[in-house]
C-alpha positions as CSV (number, residue, x, y, z in Angstrom):
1,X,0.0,0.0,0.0
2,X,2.5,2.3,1.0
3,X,4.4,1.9,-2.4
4,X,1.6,2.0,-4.2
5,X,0.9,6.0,-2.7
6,X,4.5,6.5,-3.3
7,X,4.7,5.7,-7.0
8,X,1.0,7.5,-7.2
9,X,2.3,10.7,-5.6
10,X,5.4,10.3,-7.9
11,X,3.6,9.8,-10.8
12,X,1.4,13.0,-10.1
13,X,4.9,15.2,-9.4
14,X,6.4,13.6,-12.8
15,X,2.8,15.0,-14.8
16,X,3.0,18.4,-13.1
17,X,6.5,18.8,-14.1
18,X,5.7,18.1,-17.4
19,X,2.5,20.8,-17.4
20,X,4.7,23.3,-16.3
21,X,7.9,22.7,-19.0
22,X,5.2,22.3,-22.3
23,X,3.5,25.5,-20.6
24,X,7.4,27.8,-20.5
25,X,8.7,26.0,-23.6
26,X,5.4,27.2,-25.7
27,X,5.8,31.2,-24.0
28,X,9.6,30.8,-24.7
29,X,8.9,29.7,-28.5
30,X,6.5,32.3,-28.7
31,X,8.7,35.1,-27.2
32,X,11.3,34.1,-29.6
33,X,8.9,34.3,-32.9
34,X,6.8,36.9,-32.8
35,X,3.9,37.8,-34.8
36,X,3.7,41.4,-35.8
37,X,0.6,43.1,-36.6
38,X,-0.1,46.3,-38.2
39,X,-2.1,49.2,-36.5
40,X,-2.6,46.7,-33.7
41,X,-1.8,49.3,-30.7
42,X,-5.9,50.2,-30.6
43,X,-6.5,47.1,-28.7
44,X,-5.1,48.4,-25.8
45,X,-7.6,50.2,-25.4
46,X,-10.5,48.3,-25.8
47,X,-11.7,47.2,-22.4
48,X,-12.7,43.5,-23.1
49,X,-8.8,43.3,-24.5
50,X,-7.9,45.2,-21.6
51,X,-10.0,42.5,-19.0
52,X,-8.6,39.6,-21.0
53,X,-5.0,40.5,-20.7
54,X,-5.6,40.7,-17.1
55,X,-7.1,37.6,-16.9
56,X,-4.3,36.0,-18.7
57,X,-1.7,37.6,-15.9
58,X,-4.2,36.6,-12.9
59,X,-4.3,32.9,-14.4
60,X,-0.7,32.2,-14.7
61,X,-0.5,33.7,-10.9
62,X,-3.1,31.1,-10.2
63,X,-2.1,28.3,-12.3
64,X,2.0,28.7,-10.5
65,X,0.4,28.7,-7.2
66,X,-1.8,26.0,-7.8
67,X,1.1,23.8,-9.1
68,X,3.3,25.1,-5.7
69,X,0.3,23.8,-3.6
70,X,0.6,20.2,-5.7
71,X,3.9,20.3,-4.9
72,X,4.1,20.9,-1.4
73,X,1.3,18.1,-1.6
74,X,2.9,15.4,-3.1
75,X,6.1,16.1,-0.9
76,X,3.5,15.6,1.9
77,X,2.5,12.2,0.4
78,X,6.1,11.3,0.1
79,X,6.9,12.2,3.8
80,X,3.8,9.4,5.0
81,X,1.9,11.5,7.4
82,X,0.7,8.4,10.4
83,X,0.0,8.3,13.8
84,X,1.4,5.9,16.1
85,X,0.7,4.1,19.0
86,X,1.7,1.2,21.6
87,X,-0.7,-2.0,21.7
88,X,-0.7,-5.3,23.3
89,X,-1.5,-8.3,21.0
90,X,-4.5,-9.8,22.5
91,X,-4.7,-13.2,21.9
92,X,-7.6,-15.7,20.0
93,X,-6.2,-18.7,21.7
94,X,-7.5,-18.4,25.3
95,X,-10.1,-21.2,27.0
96,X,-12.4,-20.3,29.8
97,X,-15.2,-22.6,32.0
98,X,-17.0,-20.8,34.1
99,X,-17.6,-23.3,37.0
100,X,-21.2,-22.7,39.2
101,X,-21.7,-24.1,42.3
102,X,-25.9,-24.2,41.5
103,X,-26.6,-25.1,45.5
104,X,-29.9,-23.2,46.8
105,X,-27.2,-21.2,48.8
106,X,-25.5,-19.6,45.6
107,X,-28.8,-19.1,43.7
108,X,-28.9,-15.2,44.3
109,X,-25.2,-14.6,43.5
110,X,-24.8,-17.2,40.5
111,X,-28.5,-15.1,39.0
112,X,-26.1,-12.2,39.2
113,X,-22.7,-14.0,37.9
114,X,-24.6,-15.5,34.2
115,X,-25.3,-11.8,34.1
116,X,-22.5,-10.4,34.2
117,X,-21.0,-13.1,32.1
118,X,-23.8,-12.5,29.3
119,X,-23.0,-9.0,28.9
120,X,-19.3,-9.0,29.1
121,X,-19.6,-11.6,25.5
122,X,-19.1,-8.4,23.3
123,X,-16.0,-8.0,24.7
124,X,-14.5,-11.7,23.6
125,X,-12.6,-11.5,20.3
126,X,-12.3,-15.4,19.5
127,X,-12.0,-16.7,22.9
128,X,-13.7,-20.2,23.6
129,X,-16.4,-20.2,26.5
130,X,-18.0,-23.4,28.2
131,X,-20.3,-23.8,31.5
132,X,-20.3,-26.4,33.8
133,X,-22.9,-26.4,37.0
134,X,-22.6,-28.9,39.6
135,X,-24.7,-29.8,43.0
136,X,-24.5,-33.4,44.0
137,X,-23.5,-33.9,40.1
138,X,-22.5,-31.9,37.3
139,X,-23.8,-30.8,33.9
140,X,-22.5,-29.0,31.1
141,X,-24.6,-26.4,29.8
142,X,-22.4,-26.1,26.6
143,X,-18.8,-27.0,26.1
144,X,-16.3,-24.9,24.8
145,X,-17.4,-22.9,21.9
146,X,-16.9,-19.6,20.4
147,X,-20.1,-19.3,18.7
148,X,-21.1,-15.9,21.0
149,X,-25.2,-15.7,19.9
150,X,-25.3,-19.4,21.6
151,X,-23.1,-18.2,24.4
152,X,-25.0,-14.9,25.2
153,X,-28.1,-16.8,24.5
154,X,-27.6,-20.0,27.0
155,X,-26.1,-17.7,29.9
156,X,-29.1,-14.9,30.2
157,X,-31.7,-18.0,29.5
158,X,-29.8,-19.9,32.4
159,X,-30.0,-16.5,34.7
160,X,-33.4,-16.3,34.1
161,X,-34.3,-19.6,34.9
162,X,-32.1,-20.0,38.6
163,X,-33.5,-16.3,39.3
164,X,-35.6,-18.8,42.0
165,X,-35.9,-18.8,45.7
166,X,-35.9,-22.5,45.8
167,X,-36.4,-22.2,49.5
168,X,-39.6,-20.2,49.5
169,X,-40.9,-22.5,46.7
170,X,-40.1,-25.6,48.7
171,X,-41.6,-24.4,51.9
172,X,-45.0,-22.5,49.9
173,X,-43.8,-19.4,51.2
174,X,-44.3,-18.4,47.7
175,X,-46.0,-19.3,44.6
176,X,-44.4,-19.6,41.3
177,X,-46.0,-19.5,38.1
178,X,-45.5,-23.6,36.1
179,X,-43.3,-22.3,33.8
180,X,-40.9,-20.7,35.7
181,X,-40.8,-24.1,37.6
182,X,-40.1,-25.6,34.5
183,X,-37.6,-23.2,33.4
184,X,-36.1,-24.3,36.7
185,X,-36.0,-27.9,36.7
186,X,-34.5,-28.0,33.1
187,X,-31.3,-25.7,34.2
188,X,-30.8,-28.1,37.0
189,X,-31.6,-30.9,35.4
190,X,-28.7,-33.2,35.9
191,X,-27.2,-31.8,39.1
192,X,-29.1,-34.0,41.8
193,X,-27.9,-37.4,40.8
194,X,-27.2,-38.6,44.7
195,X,-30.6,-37.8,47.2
196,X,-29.6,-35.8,50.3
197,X,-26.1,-34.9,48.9
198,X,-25.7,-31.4,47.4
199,X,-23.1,-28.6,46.5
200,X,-19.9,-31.3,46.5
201,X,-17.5,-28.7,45.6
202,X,-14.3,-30.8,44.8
203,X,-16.3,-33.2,42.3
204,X,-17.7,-30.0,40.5
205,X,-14.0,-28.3,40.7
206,X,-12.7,-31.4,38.9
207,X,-15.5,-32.1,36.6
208,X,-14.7,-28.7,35.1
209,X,-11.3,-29.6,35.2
210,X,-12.1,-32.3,31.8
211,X,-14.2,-29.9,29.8
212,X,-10.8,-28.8,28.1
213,X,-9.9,-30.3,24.7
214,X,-6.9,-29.9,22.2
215,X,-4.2,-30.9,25.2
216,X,-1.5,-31.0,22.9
217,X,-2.1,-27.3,21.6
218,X,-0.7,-24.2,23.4
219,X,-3.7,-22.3,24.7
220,X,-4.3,-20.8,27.6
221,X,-6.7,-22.8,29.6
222,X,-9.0,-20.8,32.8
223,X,-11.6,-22.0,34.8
224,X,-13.9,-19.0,37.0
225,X,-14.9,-21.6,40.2
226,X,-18.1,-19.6,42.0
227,X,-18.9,-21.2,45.1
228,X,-19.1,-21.2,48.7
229,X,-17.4,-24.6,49.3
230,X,-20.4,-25.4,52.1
231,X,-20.2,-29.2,51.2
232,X,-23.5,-31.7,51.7
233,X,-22.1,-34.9,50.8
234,X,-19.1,-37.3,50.7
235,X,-17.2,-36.8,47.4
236,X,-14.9,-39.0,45.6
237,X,-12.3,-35.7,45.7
238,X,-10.8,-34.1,48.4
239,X,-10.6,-30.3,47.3
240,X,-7.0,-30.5,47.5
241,X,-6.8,-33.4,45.1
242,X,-9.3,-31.9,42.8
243,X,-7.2,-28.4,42.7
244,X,-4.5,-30.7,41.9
245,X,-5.7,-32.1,38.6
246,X,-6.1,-28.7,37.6
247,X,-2.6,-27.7,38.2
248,X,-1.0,-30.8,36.8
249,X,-3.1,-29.9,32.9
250,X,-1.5,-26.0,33.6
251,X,-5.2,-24.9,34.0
252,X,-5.3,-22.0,36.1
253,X,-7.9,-21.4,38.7
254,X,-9.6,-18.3,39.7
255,X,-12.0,-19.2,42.3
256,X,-15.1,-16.7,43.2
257,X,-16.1,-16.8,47.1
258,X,-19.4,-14.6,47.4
259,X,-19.4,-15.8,51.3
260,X,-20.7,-18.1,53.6
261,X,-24.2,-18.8,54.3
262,X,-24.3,-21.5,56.8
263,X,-20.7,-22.9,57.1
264,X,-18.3,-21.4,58.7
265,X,-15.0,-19.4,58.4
266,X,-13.5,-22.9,57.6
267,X,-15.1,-23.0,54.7
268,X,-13.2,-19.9,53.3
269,X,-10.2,-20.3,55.1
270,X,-10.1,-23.9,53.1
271,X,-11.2,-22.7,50.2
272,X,-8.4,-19.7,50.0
273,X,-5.3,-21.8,51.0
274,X,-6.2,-24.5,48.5
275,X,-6.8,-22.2,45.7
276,X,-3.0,-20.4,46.5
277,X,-1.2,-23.4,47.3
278,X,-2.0,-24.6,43.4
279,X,-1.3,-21.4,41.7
280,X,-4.7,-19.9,42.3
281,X,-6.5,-16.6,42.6
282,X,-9.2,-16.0,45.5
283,X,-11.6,-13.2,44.7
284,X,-13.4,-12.9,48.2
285,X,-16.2,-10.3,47.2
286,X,-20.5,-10.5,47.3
287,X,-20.4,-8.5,44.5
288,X,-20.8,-10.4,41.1
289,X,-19.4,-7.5,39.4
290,X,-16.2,-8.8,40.6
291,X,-16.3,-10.9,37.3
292,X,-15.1,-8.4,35.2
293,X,-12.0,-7.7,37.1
294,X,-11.2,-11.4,36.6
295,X,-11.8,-11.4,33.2
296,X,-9.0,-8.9,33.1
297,X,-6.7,-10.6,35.2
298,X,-7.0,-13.5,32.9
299,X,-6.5,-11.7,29.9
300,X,-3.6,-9.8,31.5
301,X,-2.1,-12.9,33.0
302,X,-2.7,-14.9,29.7
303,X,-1.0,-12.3,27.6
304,X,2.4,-12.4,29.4
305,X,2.5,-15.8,29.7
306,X,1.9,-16.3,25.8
307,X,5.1,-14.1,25.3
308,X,2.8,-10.7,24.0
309,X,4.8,-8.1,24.0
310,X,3.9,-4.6,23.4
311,X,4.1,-3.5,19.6
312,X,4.6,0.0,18.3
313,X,1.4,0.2,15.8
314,X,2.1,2.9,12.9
315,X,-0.8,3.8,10.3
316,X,-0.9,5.9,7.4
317,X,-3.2,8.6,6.6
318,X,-2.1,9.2,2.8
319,X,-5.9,10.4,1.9
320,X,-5.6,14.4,2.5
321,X,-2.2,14.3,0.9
322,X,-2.9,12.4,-2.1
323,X,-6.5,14.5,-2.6
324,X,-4.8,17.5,-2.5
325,X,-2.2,16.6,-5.1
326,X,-5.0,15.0,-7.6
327,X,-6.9,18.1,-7.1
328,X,-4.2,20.3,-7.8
329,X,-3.2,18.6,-10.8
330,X,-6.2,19.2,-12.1
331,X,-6.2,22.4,-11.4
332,X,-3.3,23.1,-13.3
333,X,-4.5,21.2,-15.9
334,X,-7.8,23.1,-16.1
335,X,-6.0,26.5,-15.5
336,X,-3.0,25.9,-18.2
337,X,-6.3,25.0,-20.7
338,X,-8.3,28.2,-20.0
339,X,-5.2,30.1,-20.2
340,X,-4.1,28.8,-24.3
């Protein structure tokens, strides 16, 4: 491209130059052949002779200046007029679950986490999204996929439906239209396999841990772990051992902790030293809009440990330049005819 407006711009310079030498070599041939005519001095003063003569004068003044502007032009072309500035390659090649613990205690904040989730999608540029939601068992929602209308669609659809106070239904505090019943059954469809077990953290943790594919490619591989690790059950992982499995495939964990609800500080103090002691991040916070910031961290964190590096970014803005210098050429070229 930049070649191409530098052989354009020389092209145009080349043409004006030749204008300008047919335009002096015709005054210089006329100046040195004259053509006399008799009893011609009355035309001086004849005032449309008089106007035209003056015309003549102003046009040359215009048709020099006109060709100085195309100059000045197409050296402006030449020079590449751009703007720079510093950017940091984001990369395409970055995996992220988002892991729900879908327990009646994490109903409100996970409502509020799909959410946030669904209207941060704009902001992917190639990035592959899956969700997992466990209980007793887990379900994926959708793997990994970079279809965005699906993702958008299947994260407000599934915020909608757990938007429930399972409690209140379940005690007839409150009544619920069918549908929304349904709605909520079919979300969480899949997550009560065991009766009187519920929210079995570690088994969710590692279930999210085998929704990643391609192992042999380099990608970056996240998981977002939302829960309050207030475990109902007896799982086949310790939560130790299921962090573990997500170290060993280089998967790195952010875990969400909105706070407890029955359990106590053991709960988080677990769930904290766990998620450190295997290369973890602990966002301690009852606000979902914590999410974003860990969507940056990721990106961040992901784009340093890919080997980005910051790039000086330089782009042309030839158009002015070369409009100017095609406009002036024709002015010259329109001016030097009028003038004949």
């Amino acid at each position: 491209m930049v070649m191409t407006l530098w052989w354009v711009a020389c092209l145009l310079l080349v043409a004006g130059i030749v204008v300008w030498a047919i335009t002096f070599w015709n005054r210089r041939s006329m100046h040195r052949a004259p053509v006399l005519v008799a009893n011609s001095s009355f035309l001086e003063r004849i005032p449309s002779f008089v106007r035209s003569q003056r015309l003549a004068r102003v046009l040359r003044v215009v048709q020099v200046g006109i060709a100085v502007l195309g100059l000045l032009a197409a050296a402006l072309l030449s020079g590449r007029i751009a703007t720079e500035r510093v950017q940091t390659p984001e990369f395409a090649d970055r995996d992220i679950v988002l892991c729900l613990d879908v327990s009646g205690s994490m109903y409100e904040y996970d409502t509020e986490i799909l959410q946030t989730f669904a209207s941060m999608v704009d902001d992917f540029h190639g990035e592959r999204i899956a969700l997992s939601i466990f209980n007793s068992t887990s379900r994926t929602v959708f793997p990994l996929t970079d279809d965005y209308d699906l993702v958008e669609r299947e994260l407000s659809e599934g915020a909608e439906a757990i938007d429930f106070d399972e409690f209140g239904y379940r005690l007839g505090s409150r009544d619920y239209p069918q549908d929304k019943v349904e709605k909520y059954a079919d979300f969480v469809e899949g997550t009560r396999g065991l009766d009187d077990q519920a929210s079995i953290v570690p088994d969710g943790l590692a279930s999210c841990g085998q929704l990643f594919d391609h192992a042999e490619t380099d990608r970056s591989r996240s998981i977002i772990f939302a829960t309050d690790n207030e475990v109902n059950g007896d799982p086949i992982y310790s939560l130790d051992e299921a962090a573990k499995t997500i170290e060993d495939r280089d998967i790195d964990l952010y875990t969400f902790y909105p706070g407890a609800y029955e359990c106590s500080e053991e709960c988080f103090d677990e769930l904290q030293k766990v998620t450190e002691d295997h290369g973890g991040t602990l966002y301690q916070s009852s606000d979902p809009n914590a999410i974003p910031s860990i969507i940056r961290e990721i990106q961040q964190t992901q784009a340093q440990k890919m080997g980005a590096e910051p790039t000086l970014i330089r782009t042309d803005h030839p158009l002015f330049a070369f409009v100017l210098t095609l406009i002036a050429l024709a002015g010259v070229l329109i001016v030097g005819w009028r003038n004949r």
